[in-house]
C-alpha positions as CSV (number, residue, x, y, z in Angstrom):
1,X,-3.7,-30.0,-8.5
2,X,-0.2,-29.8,-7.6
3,X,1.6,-32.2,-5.3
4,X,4.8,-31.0,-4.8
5,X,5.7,-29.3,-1.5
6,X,8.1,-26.5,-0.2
7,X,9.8,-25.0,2.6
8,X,9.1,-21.2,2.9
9,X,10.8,-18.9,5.9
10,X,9.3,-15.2,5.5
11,X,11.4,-12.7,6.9
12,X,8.5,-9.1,7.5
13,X,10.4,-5.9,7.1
14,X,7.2,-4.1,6.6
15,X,5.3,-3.3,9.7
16,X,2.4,-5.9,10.1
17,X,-1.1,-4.1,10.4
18,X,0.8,-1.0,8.7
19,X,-1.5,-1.2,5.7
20,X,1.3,-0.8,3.4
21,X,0.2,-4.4,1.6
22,X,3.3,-5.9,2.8
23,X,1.0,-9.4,3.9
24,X,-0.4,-9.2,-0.3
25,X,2.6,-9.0,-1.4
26,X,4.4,-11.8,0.5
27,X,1.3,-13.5,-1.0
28,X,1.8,-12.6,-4.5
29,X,5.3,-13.7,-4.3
30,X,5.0,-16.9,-3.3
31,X,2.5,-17.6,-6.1
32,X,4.8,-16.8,-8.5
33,X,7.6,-18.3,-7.2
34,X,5.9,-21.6,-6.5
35,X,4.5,-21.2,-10.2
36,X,8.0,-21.3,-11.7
37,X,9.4,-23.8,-8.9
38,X,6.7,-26.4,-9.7
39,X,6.6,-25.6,-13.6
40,X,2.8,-25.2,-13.7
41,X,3.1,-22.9,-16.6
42,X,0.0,-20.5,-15.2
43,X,-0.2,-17.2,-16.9
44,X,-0.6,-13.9,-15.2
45,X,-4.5,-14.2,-15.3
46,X,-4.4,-17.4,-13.6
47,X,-2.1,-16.1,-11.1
48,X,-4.4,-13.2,-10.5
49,X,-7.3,-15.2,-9.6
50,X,-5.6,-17.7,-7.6
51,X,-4.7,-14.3,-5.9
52,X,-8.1,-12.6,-5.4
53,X,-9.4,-15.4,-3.2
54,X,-6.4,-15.1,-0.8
55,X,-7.2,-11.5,-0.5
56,X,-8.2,-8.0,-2.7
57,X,-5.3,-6.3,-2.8
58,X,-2.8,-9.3,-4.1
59,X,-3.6,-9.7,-7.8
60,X,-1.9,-6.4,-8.2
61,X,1.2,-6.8,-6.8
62,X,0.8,-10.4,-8.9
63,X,0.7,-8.4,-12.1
64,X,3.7,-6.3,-10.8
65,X,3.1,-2.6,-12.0
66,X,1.3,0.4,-10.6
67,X,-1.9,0.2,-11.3
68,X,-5.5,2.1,-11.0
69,X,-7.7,-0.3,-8.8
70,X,-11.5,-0.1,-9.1
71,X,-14.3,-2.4,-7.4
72,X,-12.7,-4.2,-4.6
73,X,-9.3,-4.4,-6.3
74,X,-9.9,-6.8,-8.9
75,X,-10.4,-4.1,-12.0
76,X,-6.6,-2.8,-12.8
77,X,-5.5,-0.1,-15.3
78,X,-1.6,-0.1,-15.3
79,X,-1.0,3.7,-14.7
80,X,2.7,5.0,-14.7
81,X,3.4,7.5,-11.5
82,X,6.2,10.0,-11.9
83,X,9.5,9.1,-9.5
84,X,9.4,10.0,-5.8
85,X,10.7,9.2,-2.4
86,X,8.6,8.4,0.4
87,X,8.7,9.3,4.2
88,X,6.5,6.3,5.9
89,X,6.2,6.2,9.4
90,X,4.5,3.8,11.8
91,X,3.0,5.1,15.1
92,X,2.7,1.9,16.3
93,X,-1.0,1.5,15.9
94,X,-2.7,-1.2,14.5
95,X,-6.3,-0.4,12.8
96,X,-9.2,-2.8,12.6
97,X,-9.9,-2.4,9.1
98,X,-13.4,-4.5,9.6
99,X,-14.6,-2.0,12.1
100,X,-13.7,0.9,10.2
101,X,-15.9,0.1,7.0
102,X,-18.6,-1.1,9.1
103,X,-18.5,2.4,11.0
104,X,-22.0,3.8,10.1
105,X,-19.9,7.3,10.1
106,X,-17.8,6.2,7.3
107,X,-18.5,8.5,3.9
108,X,-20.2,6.0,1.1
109,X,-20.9,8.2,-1.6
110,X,-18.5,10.2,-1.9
111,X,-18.0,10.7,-6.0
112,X,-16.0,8.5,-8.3
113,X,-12.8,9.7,-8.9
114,X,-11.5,9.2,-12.6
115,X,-8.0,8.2,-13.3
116,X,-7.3,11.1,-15.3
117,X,-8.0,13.5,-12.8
118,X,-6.1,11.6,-10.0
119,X,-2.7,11.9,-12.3
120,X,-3.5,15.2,-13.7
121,X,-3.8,16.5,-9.6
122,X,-0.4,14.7,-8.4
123,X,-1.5,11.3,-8.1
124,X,-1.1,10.0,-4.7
125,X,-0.1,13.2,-3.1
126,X,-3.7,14.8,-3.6
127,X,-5.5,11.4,-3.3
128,X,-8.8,12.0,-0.6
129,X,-9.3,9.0,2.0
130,X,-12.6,8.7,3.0
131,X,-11.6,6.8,6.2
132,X,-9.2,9.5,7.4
133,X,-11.5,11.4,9.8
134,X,-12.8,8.2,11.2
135,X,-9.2,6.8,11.8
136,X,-7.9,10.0,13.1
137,X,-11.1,10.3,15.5
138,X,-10.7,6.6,16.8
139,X,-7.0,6.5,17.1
140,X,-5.3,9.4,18.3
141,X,-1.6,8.0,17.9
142,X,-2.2,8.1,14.5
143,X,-3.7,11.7,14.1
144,X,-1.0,13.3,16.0
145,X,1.3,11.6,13.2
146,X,-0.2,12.6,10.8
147,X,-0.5,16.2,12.3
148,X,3.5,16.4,12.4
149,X,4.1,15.0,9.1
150,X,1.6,18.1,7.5
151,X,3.9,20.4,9.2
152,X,6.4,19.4,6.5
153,X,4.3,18.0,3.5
154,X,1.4,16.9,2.0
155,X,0.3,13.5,4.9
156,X,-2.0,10.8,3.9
157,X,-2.8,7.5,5.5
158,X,-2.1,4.2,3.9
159,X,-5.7,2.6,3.1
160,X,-7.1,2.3,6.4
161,X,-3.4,3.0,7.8
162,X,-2.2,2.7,10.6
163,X,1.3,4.1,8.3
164,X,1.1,7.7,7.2
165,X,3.1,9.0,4.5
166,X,4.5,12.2,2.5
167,X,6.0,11.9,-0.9
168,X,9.0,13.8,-1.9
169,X,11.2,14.8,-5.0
170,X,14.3,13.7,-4.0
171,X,15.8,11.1,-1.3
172,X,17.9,14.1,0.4
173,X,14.2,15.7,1.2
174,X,12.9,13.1,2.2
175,X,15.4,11.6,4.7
176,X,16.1,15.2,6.4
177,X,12.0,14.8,7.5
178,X,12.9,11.4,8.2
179,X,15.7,13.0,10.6
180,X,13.4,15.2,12.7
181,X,10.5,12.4,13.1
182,X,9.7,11.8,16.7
183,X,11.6,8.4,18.0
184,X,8.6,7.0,19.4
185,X,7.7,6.5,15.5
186,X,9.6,4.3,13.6
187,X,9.5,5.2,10.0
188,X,11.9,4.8,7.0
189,X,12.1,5.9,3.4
190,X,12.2,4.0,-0.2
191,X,11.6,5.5,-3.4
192,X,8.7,4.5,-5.3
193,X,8.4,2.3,-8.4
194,X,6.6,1.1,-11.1
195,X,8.0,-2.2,-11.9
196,X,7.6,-4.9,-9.3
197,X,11.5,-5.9,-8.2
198,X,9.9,-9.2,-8.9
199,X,10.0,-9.0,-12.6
200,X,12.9,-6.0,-13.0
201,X,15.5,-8.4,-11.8
């Protein structure tokens, strides 16, 4: 019911299609930063359903911590994740989510995992993907990526990718990987968090 307007000029760092969230979290932002700007007042909740409509993955990134995500995003249990640094790298190749889940191929009952198990096994590090062998089979790019990245650690795929990425202990580790990746990648590292910069400032 609001009536007030606003400029907004988005400046993407993230590589579009990358399926790092960058687009949900752009979209998150803005809610809450229109929320305060216009002085609606709307609480987190409200926030977070505005959210869902706009797409599955940006109530969390509304709420601002790590979380657990069940059904199609909308069920979060804020989970802390112990401190790494992430290698991410982009083989330039953009995935069509829609086709991938339609793929009659595509694993769909595979068996729940529980949150305890996924922390008590390293968390994202030894997370499965069912879409992995479908991506890797329709877009070779991204295989052979992910291919050199396992030479040096543990690779997974972000969501239905097309980024791959390796966690690390430390920043040094990470950025001498970072060194040796292939130039026709581009890639770069950030250390993870779990505290949205949006409300640790």
């Amino acid at each position: 019911g609001c009536e007030a307007g606003a400029s907004i000029r988005l400046t993407k760092r993230l590589p579009a299609g990358g399926g790092l969230g960058g687009g949900s979290s752009d979209a998150a932002t803005t809610l809450v930063a229109l929320n305060r700007l216009w002085d609606l007042g709307l609480d987190v909740d409200a926030l977070a359903a505005i959210g869902r409509n706009l797409g599955a993955d940006v109530p969390v990134f509304v709420r601002g911590r790590s979380a657990w995500a069940e059904g199609i995003g909308e069920r979060l249990t804020p989970v802390d994740l112990p401190p790494r640094w992430y290698l991410v790298v982009f083989p330039e190749t953009r995935v069509n989510t829609a086709q991938i889940f339609a793929d009659p191929a595509l694993t769909r009952n595979d068996k729940a995992l529980k949150i305890r198990a996924f922390l008590a096994e390293g968390g994202l590090e030894s997370g499965y993907n069912a879409v992995t062998p479908l991506v890797r089979h329709q877009y070779p790019e991204i295989g052979r990526a992910l291919d050199w990245l396992s030479q040096h650690a543990s690779a997974h795929l972000t969501g239905t990718g097309g980024c791959i990425f390796a966690a690390f202990d430390n920043e040094r580790e990470a950025r001498k990987i970072a060194a040796q990746c292939p130039r026709h990648w581009p890639n770069f590292v950030a250390s993870g968090t779990n505290l949205s910069p949006l409300f640790s400032g």
